[in-house]
N, CA and C atoms as a LAMMPS dump frame, in Angstrom:
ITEM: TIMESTEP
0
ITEM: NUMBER OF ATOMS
438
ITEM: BOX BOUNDS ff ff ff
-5.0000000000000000e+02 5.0000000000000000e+02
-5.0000000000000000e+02 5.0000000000000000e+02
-5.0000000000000000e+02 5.0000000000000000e+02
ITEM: ATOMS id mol type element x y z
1 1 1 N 0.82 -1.193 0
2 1 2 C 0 0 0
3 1 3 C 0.865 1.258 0
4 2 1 N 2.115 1.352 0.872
5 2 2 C 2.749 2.455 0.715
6 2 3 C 3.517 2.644 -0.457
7 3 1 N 3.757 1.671 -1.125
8 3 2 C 4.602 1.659 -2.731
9 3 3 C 3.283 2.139 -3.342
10 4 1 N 2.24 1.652 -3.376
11 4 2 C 1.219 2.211 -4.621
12 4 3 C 1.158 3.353 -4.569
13 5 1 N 0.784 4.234 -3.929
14 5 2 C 0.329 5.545 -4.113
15 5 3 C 1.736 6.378 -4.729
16 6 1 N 2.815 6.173 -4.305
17 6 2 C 4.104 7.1 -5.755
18 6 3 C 4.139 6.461 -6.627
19 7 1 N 3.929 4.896 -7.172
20 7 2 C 4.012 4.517 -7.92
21 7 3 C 2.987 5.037 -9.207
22 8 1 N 1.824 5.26 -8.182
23 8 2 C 0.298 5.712 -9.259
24 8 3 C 0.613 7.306 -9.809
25 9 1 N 1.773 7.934 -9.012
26 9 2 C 2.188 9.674 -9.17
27 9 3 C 2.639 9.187 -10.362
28 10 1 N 4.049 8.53 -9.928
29 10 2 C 5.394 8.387 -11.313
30 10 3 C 4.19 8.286 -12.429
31 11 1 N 3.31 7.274 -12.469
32 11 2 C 2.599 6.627 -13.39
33 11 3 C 1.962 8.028 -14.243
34 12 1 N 1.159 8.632 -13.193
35 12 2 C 0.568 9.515 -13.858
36 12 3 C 1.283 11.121 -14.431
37 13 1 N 2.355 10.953 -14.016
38 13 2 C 3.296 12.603 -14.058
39 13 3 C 4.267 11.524 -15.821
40 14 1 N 4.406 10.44 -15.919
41 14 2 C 5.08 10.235 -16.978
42 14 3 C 3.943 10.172 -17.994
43 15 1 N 2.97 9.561 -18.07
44 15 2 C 1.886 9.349 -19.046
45 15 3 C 1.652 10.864 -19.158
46 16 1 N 1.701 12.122 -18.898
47 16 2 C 1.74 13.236 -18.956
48 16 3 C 2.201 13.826 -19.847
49 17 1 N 3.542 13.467 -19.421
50 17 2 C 4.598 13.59 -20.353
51 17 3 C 4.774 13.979 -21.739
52 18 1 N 4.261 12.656 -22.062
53 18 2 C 4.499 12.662 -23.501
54 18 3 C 3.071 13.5 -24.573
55 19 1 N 2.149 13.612 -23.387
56 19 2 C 1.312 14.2 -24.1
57 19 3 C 1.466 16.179 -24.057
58 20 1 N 2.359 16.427 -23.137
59 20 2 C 3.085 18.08 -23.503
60 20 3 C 3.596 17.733 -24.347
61 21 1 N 4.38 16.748 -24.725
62 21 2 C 5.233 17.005 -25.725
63 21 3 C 5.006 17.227 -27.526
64 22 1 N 3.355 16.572 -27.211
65 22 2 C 2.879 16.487 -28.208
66 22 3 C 2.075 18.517 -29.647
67 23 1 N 2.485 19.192 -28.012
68 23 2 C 2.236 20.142 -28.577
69 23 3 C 3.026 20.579 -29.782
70 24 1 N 2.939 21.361 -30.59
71 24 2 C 3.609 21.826 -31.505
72 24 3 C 2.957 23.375 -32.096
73 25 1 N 4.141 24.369 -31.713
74 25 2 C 4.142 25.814 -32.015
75 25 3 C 4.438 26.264 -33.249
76 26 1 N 4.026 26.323 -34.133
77 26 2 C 4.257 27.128 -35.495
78 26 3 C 4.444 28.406 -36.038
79 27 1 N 5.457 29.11 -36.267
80 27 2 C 5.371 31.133 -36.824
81 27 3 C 5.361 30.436 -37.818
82 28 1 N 5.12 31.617 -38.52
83 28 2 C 5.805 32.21 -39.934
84 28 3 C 5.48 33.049 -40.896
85 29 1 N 5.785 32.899 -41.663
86 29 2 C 4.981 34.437 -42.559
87 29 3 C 4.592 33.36 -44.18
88 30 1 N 3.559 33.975 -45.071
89 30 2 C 3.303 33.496 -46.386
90 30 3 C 3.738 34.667 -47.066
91 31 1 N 4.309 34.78 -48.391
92 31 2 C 5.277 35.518 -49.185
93 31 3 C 4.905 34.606 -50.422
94 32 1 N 4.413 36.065 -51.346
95 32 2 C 4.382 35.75 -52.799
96 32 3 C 5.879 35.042 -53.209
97 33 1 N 5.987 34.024 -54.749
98 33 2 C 7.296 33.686 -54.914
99 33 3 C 8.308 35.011 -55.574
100 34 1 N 7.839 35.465 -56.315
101 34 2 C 8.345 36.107 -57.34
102 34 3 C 8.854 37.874 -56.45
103 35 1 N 8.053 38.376 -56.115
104 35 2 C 8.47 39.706 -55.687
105 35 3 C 8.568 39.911 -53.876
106 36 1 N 8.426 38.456 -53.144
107 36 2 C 8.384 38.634 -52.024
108 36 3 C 7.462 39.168 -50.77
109 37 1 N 6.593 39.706 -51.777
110 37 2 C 5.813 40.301 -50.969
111 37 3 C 4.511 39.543 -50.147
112 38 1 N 4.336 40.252 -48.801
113 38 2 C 3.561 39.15 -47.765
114 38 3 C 1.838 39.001 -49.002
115 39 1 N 1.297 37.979 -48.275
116 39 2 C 0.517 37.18 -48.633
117 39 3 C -0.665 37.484 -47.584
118 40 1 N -1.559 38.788 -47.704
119 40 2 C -2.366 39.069 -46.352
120 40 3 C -3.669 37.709 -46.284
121 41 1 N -3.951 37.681 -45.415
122 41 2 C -4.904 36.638 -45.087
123 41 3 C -5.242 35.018 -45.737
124 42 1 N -3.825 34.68 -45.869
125 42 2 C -3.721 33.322 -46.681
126 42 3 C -4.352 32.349 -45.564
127 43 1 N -4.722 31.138 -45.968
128 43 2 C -5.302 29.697 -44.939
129 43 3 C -3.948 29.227 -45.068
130 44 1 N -3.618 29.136 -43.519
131 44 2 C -2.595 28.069 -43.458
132 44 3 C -3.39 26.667 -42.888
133 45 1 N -3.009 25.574 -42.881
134 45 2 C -4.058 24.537 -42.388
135 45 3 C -3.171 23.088 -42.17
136 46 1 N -3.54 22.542 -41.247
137 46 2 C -2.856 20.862 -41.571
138 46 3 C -4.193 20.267 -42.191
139 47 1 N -3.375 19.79 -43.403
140 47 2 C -4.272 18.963 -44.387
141 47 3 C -5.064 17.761 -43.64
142 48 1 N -5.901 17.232 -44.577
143 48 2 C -6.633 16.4 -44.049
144 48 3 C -7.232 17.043 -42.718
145 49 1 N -7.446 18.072 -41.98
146 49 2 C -7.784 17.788 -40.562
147 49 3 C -9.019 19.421 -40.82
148 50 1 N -9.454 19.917 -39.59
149 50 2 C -9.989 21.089 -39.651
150 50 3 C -9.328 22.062 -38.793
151 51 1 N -7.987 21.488 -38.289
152 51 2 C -6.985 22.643 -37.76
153 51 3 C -6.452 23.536 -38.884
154 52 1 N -6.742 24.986 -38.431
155 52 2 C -6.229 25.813 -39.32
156 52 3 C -6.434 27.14 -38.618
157 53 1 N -5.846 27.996 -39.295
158 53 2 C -5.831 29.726 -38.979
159 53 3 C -5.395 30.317 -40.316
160 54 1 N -5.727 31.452 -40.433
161 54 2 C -5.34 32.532 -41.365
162 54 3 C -4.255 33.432 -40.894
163 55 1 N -3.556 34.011 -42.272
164 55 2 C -2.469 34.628 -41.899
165 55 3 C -3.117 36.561 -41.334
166 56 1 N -2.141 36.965 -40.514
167 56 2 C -2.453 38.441 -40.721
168 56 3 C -2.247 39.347 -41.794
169 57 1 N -2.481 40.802 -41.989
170 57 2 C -2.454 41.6 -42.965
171 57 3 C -0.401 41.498 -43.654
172 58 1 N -0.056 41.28 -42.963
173 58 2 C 1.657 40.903 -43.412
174 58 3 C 2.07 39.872 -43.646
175 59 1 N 0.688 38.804 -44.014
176 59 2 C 0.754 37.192 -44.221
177 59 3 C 1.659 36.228 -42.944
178 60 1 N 2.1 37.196 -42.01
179 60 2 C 2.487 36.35 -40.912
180 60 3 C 1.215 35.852 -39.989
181 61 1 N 1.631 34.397 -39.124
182 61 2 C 0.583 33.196 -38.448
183 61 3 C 1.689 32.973 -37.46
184 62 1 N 0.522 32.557 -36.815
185 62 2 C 1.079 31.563 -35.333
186 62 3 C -0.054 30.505 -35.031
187 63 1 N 0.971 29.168 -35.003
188 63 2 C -0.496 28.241 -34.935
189 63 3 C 0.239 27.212 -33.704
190 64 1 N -0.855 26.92 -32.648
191 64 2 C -0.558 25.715 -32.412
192 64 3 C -1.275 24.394 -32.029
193 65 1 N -0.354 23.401 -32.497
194 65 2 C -0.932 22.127 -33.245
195 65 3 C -0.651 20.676 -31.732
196 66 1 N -1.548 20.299 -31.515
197 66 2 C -1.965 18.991 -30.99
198 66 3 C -1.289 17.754 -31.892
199 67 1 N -0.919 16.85 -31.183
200 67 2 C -0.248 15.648 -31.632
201 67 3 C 0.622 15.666 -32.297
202 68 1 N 0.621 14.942 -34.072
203 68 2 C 2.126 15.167 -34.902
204 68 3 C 2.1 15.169 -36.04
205 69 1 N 1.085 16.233 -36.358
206 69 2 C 0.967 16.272 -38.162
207 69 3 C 2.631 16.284 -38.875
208 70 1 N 2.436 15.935 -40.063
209 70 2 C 3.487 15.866 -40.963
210 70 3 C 3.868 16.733 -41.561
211 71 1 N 2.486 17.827 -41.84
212 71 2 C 3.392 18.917 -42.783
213 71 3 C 2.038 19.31 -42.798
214 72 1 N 2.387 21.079 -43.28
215 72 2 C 1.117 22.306 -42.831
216 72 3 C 1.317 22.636 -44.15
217 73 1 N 0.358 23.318 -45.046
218 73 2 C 0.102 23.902 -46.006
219 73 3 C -0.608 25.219 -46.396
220 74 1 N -0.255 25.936 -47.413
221 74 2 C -0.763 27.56 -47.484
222 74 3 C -1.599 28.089 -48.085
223 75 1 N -2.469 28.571 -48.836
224 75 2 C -3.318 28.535 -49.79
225 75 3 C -3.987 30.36 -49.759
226 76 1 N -3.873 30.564 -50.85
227 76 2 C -4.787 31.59 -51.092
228 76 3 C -5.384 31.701 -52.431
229 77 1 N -6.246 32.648 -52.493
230 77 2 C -7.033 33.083 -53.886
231 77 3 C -6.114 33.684 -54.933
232 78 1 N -6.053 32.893 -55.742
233 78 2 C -4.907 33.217 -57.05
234 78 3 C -3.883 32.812 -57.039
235 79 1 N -3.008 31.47 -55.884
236 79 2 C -2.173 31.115 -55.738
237 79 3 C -2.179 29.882 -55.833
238 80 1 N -0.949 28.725 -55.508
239 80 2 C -1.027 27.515 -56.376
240 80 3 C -0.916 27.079 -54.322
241 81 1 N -1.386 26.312 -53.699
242 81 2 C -1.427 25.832 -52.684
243 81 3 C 0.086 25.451 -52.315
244 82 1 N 0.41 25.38 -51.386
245 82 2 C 1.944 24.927 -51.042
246 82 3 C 1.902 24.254 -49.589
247 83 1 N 2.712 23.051 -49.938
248 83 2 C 2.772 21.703 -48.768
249 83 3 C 3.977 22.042 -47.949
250 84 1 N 4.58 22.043 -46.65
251 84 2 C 5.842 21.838 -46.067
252 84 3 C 5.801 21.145 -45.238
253 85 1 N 6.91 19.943 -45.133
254 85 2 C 6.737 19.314 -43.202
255 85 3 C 6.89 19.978 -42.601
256 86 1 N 6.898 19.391 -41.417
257 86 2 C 6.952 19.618 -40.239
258 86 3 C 8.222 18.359 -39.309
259 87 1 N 9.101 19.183 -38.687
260 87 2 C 9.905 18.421 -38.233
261 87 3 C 9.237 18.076 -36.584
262 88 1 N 10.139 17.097 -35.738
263 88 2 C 9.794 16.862 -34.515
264 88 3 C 9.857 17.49 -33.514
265 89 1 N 10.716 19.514 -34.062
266 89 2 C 10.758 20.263 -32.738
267 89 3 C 9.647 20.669 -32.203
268 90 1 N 9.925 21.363 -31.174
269 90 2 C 8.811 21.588 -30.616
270 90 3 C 7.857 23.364 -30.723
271 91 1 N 9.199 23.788 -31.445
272 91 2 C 8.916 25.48 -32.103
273 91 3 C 9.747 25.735 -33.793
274 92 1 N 8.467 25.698 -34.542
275 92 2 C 9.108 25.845 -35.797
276 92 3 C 9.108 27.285 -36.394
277 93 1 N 9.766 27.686 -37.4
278 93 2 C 9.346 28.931 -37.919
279 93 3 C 9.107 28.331 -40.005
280 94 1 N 8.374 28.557 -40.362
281 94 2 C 8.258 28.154 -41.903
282 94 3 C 7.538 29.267 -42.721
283 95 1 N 8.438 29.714 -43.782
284 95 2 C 8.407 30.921 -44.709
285 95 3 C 7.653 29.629 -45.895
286 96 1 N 5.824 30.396 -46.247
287 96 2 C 5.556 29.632 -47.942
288 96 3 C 5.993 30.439 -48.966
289 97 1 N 6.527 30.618 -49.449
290 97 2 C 6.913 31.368 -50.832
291 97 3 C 5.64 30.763 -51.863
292 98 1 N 4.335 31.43 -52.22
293 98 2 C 3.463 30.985 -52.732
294 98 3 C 3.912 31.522 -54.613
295 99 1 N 2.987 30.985 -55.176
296 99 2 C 3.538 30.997 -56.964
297 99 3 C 1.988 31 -57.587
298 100 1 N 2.288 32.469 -58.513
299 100 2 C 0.751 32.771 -58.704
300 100 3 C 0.406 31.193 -59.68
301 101 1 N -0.908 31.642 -59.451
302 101 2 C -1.513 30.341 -60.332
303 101 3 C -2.971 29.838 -59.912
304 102 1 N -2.549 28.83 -59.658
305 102 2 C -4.193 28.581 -59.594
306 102 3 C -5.227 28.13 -60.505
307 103 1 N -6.05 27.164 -59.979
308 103 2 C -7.177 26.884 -60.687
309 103 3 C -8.277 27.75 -60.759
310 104 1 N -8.595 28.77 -59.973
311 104 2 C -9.693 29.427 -59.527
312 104 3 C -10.193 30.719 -60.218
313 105 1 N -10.665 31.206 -61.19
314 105 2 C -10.902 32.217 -61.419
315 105 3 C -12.456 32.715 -61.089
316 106 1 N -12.529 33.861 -60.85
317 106 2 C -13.846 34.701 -60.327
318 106 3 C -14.703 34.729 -61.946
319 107 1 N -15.606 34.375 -62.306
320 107 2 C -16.29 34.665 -63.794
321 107 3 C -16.81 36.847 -63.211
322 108 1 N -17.326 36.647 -64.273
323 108 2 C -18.146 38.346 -64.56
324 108 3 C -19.248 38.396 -63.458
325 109 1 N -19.423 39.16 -62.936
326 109 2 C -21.173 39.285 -61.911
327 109 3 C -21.203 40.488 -62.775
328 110 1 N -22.8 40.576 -62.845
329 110 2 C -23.595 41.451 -63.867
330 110 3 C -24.64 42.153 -63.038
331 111 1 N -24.944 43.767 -62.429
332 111 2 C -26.031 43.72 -61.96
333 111 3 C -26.807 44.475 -62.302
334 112 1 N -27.885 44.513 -62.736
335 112 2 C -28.999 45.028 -63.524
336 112 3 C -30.018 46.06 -62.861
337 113 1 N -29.735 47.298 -62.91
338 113 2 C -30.975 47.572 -62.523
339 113 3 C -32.352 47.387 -62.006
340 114 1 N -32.978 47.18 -60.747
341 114 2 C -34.46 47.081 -61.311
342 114 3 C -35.268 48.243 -61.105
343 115 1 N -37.029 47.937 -60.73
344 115 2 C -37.525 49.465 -60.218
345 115 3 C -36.824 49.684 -59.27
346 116 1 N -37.04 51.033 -59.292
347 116 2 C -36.693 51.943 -57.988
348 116 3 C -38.082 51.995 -57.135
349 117 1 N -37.486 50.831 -55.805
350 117 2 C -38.693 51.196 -54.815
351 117 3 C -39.766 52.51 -54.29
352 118 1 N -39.086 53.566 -54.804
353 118 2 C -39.891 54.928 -54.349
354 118 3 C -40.761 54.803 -55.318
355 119 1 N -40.621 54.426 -56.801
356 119 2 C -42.208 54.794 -57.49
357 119 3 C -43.246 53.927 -57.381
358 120 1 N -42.897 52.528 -56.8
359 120 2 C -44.347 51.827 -56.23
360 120 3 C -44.515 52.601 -55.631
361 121 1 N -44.079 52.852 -54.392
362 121 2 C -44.707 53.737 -53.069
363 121 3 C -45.323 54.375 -53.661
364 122 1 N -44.377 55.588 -54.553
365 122 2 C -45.976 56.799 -55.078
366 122 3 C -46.234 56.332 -55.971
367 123 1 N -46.526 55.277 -56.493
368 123 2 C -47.886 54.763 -57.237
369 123 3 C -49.044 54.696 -56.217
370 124 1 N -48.813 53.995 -55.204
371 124 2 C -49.906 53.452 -53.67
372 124 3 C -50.453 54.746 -53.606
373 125 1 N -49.651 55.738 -53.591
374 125 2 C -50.217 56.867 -52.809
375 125 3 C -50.902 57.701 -53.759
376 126 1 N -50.727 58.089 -55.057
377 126 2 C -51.287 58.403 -56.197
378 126 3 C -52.838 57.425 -56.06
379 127 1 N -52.641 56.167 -56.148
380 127 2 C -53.757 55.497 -56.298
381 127 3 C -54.968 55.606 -54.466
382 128 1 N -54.54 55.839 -53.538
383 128 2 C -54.995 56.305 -52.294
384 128 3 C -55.607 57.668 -52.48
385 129 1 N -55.01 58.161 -53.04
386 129 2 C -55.338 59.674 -53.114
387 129 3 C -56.772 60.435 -52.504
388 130 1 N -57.118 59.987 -53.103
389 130 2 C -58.374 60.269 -52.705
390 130 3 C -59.131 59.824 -51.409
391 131 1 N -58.7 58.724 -50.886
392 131 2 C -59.074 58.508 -49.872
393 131 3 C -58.079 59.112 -48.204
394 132 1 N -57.387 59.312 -48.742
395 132 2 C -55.959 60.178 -47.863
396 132 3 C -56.699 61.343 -48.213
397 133 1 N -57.458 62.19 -48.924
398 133 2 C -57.159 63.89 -48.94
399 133 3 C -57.61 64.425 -47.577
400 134 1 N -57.178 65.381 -47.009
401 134 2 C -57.481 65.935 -46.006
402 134 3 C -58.802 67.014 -45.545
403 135 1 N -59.338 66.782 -46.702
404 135 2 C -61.019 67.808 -46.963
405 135 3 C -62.031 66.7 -46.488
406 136 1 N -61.35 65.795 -46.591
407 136 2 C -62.324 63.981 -46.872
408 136 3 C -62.588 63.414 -45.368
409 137 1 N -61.549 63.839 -44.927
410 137 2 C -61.466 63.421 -43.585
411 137 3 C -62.031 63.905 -42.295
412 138 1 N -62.924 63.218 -41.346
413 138 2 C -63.254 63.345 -40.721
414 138 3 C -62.466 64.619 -38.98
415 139 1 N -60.894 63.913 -38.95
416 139 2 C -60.341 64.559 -38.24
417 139 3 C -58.747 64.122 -38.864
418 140 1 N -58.003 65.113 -38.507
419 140 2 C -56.386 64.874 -38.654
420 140 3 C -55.683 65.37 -37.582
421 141 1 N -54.485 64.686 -37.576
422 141 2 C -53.845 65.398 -36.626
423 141 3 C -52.006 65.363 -37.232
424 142 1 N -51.107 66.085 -37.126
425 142 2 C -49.929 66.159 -37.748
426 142 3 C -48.953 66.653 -36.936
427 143 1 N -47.889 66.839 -36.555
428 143 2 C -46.435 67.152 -35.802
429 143 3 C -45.728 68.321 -36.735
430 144 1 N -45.939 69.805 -36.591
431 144 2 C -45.132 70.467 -37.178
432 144 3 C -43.733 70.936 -36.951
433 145 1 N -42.608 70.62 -37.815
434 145 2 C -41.285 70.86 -37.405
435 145 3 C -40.965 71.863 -37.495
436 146 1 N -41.449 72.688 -38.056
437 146 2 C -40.978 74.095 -38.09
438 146 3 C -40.478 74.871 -37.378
């Protein structure tokens, strides 16, 4: 009885252990390939999973990741997606140098005019007319701003 109870500590302070270790801290910044320049609000993400964050307005991120993905990836609108591992430290820093491209293009949006809501209204009221006039009416009452 007096061995069990440190034995059940050791037990439980090592099974611990390995699950801090499992954390994993990620920087870095996303950067066009060609002129260098940051990459504002790119998806960085570990594939396959629904862990992810977006970059800030200077395409720099900070992510951190549970267990031991293999490799994080970058993606934005007009760019070709980009894969990198991930090694076993426990604080990485990883620059995507992204490369325009892409499958994705935006087609044309077209927007058309329609009525202008004010001339139903004064249609209603044109067609009321007569029953709105103020000679017609029994009593009125009105709020002058003047």
């Amino acid at each position: 009885m007096k061995l069990t109870v440190p034995l059940l500590l050791v037990a439980l302070l090592l099974g611990a252990l390995p699950a801090a270790a499992q954390r994993l801290f990620v920087t870095g910044q996303v950067v066009e390939a060609q002129s260098g320049e940051p990459v504002p609000f790119a998806s960085i993400f570990v594939p396959k999973t629904t862990a992810g964050i977006t970059a800030d307005l200077d395409g720099k991120f900070k992510i951190s990741l549970t267990g031991s993905p293999d490799s994080l990836a970058a993606s934005a609108l007009g760019f070709v997606t980009q894969r990198k591992r991930l090694s076993n430290l426990p604080q990485q820093t990883i620059l995507f140098r992204l490369r325009k491209g892409g499958g994705v293009a935006l087609g044309e949006v077209v927007i058309r005019p329609g009525e202008n809501p004010a001339f139903r209204i004064l249609r209603e009221v044109q067609r009321h007319r007569k029953e709105n006039e103020r000679n017609a009416l029994t009593a009125a009452e009105f709020d002058s701003y003047n």
